[in-house]
N, C-alpha and C positions, 0 to 999 in steps of 0.2 A: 557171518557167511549169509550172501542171500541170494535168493533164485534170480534175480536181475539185477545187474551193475549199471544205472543212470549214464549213460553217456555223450548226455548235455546236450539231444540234439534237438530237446523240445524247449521253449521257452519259459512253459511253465507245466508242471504236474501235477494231477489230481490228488497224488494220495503219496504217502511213506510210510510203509511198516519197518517197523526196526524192533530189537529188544526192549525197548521203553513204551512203547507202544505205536496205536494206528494214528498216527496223524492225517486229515484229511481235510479238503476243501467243499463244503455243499452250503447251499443256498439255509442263508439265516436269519431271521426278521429281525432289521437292525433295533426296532421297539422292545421287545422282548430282550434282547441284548443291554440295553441301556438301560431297561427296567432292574436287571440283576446286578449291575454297579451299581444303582440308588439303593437296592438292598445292602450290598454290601457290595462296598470298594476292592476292585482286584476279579469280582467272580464274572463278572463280563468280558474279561481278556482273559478268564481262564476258559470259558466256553467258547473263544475263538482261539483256542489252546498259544495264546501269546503270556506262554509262562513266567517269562522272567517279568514283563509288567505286571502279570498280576500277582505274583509271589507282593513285590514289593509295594503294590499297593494296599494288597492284604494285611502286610504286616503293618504299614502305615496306618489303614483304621484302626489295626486291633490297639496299638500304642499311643492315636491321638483320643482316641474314643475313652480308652482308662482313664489316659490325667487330664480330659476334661471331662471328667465323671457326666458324659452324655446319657449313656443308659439307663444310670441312676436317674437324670431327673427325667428321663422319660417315662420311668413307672413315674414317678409322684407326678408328672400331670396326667398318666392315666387314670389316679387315683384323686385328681382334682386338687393335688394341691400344688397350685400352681408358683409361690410362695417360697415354697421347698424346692422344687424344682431351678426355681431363679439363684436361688442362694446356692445348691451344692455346683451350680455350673464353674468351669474353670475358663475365664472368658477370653484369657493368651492362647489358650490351647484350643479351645472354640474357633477363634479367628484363624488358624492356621486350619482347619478343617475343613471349611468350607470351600475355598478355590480350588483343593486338590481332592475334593468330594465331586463338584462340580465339571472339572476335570474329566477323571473317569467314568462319569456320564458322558462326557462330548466326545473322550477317543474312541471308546468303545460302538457308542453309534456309527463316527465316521470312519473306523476299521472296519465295520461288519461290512457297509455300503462298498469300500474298496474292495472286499475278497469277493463279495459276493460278485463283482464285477471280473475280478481275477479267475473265478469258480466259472463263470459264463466261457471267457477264452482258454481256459485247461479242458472244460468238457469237448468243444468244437475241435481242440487239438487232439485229443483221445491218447496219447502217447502213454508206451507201456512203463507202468511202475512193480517197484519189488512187494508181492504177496507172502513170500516167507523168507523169516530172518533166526538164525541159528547161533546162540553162541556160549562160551562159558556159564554166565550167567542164567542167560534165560534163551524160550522160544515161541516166537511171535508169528501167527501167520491169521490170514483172512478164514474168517470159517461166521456161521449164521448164531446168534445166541438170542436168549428169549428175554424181550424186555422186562416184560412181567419180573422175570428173576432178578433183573438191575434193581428194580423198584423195593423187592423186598430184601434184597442183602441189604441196599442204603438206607432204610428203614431200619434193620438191628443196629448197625454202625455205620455213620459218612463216611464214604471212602469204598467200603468193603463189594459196592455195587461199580467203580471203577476198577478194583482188584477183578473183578468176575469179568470186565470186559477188555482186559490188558491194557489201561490208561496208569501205566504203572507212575508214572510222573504227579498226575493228582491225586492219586490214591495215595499215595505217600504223604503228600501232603495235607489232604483232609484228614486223614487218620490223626495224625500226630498233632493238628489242632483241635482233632476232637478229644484228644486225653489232655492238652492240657486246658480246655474251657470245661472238660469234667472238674478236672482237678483242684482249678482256682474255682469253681462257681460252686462247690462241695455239693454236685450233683448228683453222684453215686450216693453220699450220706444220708444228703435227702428224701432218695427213695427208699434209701436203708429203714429209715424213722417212718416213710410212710405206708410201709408192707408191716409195720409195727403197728400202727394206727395210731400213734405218736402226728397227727397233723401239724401240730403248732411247730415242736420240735421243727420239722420237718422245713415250715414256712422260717422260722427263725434261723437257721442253719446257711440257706441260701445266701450267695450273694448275688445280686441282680445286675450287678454291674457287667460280669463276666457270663451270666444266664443268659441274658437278651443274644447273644450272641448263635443260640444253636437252633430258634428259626430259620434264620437265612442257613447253615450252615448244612440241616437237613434237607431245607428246599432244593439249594443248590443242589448237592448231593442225588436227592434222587430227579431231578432235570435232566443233569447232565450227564448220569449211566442210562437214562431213557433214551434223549436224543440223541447220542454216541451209539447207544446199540441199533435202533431204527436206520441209523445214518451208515454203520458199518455192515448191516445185511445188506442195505440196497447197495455199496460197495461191491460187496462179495456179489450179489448177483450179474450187474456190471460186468466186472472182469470174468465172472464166467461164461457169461452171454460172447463176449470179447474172444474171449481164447475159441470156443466151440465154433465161432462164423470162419475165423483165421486156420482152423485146424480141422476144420468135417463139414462146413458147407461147403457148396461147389460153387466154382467161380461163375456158373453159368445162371445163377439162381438168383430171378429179381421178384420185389414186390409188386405186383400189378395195383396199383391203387385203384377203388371204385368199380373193379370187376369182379365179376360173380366163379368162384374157382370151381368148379364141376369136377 
């Protein structure tokens, strides 16, 4: 159930709230954008909330990245050896990574340039979208939240700083890659052993292959409950500014630019 029923008469819309969350359109540095595919494949079409590409290209790094043991040899040339690095690479699964690595650097840029393009002619059209959405499951509507707070949910756990701003769709989804890149990289063990003061234990236990993994995953993480929440207050204030002119100014009331109002 929601407070407005779209009825088709704008070409394009700025925003959709629904139970899954705020989907929205605003201006995005396509560099910035591209930069977070090079991190990691999939997070650049998840911050232009184009989910189902990035689901899949998500899952694509995490399964070519394993069986061509990348991560692994990129600690050992951190570690200079460069030798070991050459040797554990899997060079079938390497060559399959790279055009579709490459890839989602090139859509991702050229998606950001189009909306942002698309975003230009939804603002000029202004057309009214649904602010609250009511149903079984859950309920979703426009309201102001404090970034700061995004930044330290996604800090305890990725994900938990989308849970806090109703991006119920990647929040789901980080969550559940973040239990299992605990799981396989015996991450929790690790600090188990190192609040023991058990270090070695602690180094030994890890797997790196699966470790390298929860850089990008934090970063992402707290990025995008940052600029999701920044992005959905100036929303919110938008459509309040919106409703207040349509429903309590008077039609008689202009801006005088460059005059002194006494």
């Amino acid at each position: 159930m929601n407070n407005y029923s779209n009825d088709n008469t704008a070409r394009r819309y700025r925003a959709h709230v629904s139970i899954w969350g705020t989907t929205q359109l605003h201006l995005r540095n396509p560099y910035i954008v591209a930069w977070w595919s090079a991190a990691f494949p999939g997070f650049g079409h998840l911050i232009l909330s184009k989910y189902l590409r990035g689901f899949v290209l998500f899952i694509w790094e995490v399964i070519v990245n394993i069986q061509s043991h990348l991560n692994v040899a990129m600690v050992y040339s951190f570690q200079g050896e460069i030798e070991k690095a050459k040797d554990v690479l899997d060079l079938q699964w390497l060559l399959i990574y790279i055009p579709v690595y490459i890839f989602s650097i090139w859509d991702s840029y050229r998606t950001t340039v189009d909306m942002n393009k698309v975003y230009a002619l939804a603002e000029r059209e202004e057309h009214h979208f649904n602010t609250f959405s009511i149903g079984a499951l859950e309920i979703n509507y426009l309201d102001k939240r404090n970034p700061v707070m995004a930044i330290v949910w996604s800090l305890f756990v990725p994900g938990l700083g989308q849970l806090y701003i109703h991006r119920i769709v990647t929040a789901f989804f980080v969550i559940i890659w973040t239990v299992i890149f605990f799981y396989y990289s015996n991450g929790l063990e690790a600090i188990m052993f190192l609040f023991w003061g058990d270090i070695q234990q602690a180094t030994d236990v890890l797997k790196p292959g699966w470790l390298l993994f929860f850089p990008s995953l934090y970063g992402f993480s707290i990025f995008d409950s940052y600029i999701n929440t920044v992005e959905n207050n100036k929303l919110y204030d938008k459509e309040q500014r919106k409703f207040f002119v349509e429903n309590y100014q008077s039609s008689q009331f202009r801006v005088l630019k460059g005059k002194k109002v006494e």
